[in-house]
N, C-alpha and C positions, 0 to 999 in steps of 0.2 A: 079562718075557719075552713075555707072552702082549698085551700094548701094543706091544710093537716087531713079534710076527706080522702083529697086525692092522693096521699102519702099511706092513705090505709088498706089503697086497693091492694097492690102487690100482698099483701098482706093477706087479705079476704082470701084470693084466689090460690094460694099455699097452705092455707088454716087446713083445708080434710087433707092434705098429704100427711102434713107433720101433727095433724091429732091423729090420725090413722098409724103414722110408726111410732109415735110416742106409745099409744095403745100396745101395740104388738110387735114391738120389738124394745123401745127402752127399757118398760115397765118391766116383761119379762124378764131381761136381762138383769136388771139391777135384784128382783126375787130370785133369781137362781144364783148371781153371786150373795145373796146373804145365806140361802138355803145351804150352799155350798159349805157353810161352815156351822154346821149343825149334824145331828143325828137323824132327822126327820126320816121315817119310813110310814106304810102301811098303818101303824101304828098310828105314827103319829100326824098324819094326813086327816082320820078320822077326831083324832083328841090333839088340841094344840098345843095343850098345857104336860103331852109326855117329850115336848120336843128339846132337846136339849144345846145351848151353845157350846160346841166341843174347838173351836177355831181352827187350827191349821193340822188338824189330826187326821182328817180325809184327804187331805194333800200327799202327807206324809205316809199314810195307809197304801197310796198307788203307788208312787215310787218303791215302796220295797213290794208289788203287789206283781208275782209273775206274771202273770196273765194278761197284767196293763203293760210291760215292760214289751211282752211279746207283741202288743199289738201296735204299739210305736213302733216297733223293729217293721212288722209286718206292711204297716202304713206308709213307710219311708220306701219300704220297697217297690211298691203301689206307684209310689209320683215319683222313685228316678227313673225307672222303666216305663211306666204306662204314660206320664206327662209328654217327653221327647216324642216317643212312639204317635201320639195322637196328633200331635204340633208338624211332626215331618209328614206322615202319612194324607192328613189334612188338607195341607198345604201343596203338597204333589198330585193330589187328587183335583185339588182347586187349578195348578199349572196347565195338567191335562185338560178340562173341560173349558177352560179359558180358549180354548185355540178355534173352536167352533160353535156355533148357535143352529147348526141344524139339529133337526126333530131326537138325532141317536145322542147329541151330547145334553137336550132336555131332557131326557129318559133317564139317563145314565146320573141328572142332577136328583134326579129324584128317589131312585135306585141308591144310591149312597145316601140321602137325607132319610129316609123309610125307618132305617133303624133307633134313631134318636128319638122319632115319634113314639114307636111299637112299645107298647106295654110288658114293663120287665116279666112280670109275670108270664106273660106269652111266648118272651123271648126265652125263660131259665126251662119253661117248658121241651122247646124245641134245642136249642143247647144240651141241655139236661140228658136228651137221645144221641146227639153230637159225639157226647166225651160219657155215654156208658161203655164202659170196660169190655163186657161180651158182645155187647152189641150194636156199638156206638160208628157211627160214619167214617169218625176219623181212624178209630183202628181196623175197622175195614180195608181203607185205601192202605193203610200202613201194612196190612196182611198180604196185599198185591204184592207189594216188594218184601216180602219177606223181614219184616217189621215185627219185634214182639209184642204184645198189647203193652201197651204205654197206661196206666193207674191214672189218669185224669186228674180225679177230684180228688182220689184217695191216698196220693203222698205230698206232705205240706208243701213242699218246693213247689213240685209239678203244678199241685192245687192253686196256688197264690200266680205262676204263671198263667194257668187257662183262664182264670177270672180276670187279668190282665186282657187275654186275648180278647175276651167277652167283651169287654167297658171300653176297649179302644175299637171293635169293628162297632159298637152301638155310640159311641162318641164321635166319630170322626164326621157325622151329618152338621151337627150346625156350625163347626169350625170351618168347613167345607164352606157354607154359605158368606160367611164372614169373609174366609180369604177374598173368595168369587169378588165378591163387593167392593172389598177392596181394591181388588185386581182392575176390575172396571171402571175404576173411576182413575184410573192412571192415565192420563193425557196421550193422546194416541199418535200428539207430535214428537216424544221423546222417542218411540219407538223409529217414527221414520226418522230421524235427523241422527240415532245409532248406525240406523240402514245405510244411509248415506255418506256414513263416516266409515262403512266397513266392515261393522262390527260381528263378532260369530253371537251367535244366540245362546252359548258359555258365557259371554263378556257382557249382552242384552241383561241374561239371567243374576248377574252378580255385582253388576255396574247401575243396573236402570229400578229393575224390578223388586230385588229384595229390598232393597235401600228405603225402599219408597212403599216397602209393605211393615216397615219396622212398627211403626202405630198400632195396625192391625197382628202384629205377631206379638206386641208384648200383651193388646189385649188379650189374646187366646190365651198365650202363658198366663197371665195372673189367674184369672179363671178358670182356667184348665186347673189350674197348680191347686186353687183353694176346692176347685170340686173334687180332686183325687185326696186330698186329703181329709175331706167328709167321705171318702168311699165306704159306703154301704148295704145298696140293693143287693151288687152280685154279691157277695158272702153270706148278706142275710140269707136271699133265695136260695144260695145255689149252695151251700155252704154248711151254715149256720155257724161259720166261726170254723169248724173242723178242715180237716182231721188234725185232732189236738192241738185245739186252738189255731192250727197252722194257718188260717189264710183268716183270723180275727182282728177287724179292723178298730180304729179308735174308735169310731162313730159308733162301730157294733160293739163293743165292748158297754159306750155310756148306754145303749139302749138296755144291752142286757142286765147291766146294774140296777137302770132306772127302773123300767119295764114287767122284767121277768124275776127279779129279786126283791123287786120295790125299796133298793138303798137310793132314796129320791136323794142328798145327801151328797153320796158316794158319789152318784152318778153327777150331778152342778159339779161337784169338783171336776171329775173326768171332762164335764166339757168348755171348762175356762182351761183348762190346759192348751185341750185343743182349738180353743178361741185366742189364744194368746200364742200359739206354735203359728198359726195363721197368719194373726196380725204381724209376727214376724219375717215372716215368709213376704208379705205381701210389701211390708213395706223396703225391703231389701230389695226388689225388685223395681220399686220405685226409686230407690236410690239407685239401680246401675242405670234406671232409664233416662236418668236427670243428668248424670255423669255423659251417655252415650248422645243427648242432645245438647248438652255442654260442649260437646268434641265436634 
């Protein structure tokens, strides 16, 4: 008796996590995959009995549905430019601030982390005056050099690029922290025992350092990779999907199905797509990382 007590603690002491994500996260899950394959709207949120089982017709609906196709196109373009961008950027910013601990390179930690704190809203505000066409900072400087005003937000290309710029100078704060961390906890004997073998700080950097930040850099990627792929503040704010569609992302597309059309329906399908485009993504990643400590 007093062997099957003691077999229950571990047990006790994980019961409110895993009744907490059963609660809010399986339970929804498994309701939005069944919702998924149904008619439910507005309609039938209110009355349950207009809801109808239509099965793989909402699936089939987005695939031929512009709008979704564009915003997969759009999304893909979001995490091969903005993911690298955020991971190098990051990462060199974390190289730099590594080299000292007096007061300018505390400053300068905090100065880079500010952004990931700051409230989108505050940020699309300020941004917002950035990239206005007559009056905006950056065609300003562009007007010095004899620069035409560059359309920011208002030609799709352009647009889906400045939301990039946006989500990686407000991203690269706690990638930054993570590199840092890692960076520090690198044995400070490997550094001298390079020193003393010769070595240039090209060969330190490529031989000692990255090798030894691979942990730390597939976590960024994986995470980096699944949060560009939910990208949705900057388009929502800054954006709203436009100009013609051109910077609408997947995440914003399920909202605005769910949300602002009330296809509840539509929209579960729209986001096991993209829970399944993820899970793919992520576990690929996990395979080359199995392969690269295999090696």
């Amino acid at each position: 008796m007093k062997q099957l007590l003691n077999n229950r603690h571990p047990y006790m002491f994980i019961a409110p996590a895993v009744i907490l994500l059963t609660l809010f996260s399986v339970i929804p899950i498994i309701v939005a995959l069944v919702i998924s394959f149904t008619d439910m709207n507005l309609k039938g949120l209110a009355n349950w009995s207009a809801i109808s089982f239509i099965g793989l017709e909402n699936y089939k609906d987005l695939f031929s549905d512009a709008t979704f196709i564009k915003s997969v196109f759009n999304t893909f373009f979001y995490v091969i430019i903005g993911v690298p961008l955020v991971i190098i950027a990051s990462l060199s910013i974390a190289l730099l601030l590594n080299y000292g601990t007096s007061w300018i390179f505390n400053t300068f930690r905090a100065v880079y982390y500010m952004p990931s704190i700051t409230n989108i809203i505050a940020v699309a505000v300020i941004w917002g005056y950035l990239y206005n066409t007559e009056y905006g900072l950056f065609n300003y400087l562009l007007s010095l050099l004899t620069v035409d005003n560059i359309p920011w937000l208002e030609e799709p290309t352009i647009a889906k690029i400045s939301l990039i710029i946006l989500a990686v100078w407000k991203g690269i704060g706690i990638n930054m922290i993570i590199f840092l961390a890692a960076l520090q906890g690198i044995p400070k004997s490997y550094y001298e025992a390079a020193e003393m073998d010769g070595a240039s700080r090209l060969q330190v950097l490529f031989h000692i350092t990255l090798p030894l930040l691979r942990y730390a850099t597939f976590f960024v990627t994986v995470t980096t990779l699944i949060g560009w792929m939910q990208f949705f503040e900057e388009p929502f704010v800054m954006t709203d999907g436009g100009p013609l569609d051109g910077t609408i992302s997947i995440a914003l597309f399920i909202y605005q199905e769910g949300f602002r059309y009330s296809e509840f329906g539509y929209a579960a399908a729209g986001s096991f797509i993209l829970f399944a485009m993820i899970i793919i993504v992520t576990v690929f990643q996990f395979k080359l990382q199995k392969k690269d400590t295999d090696l």
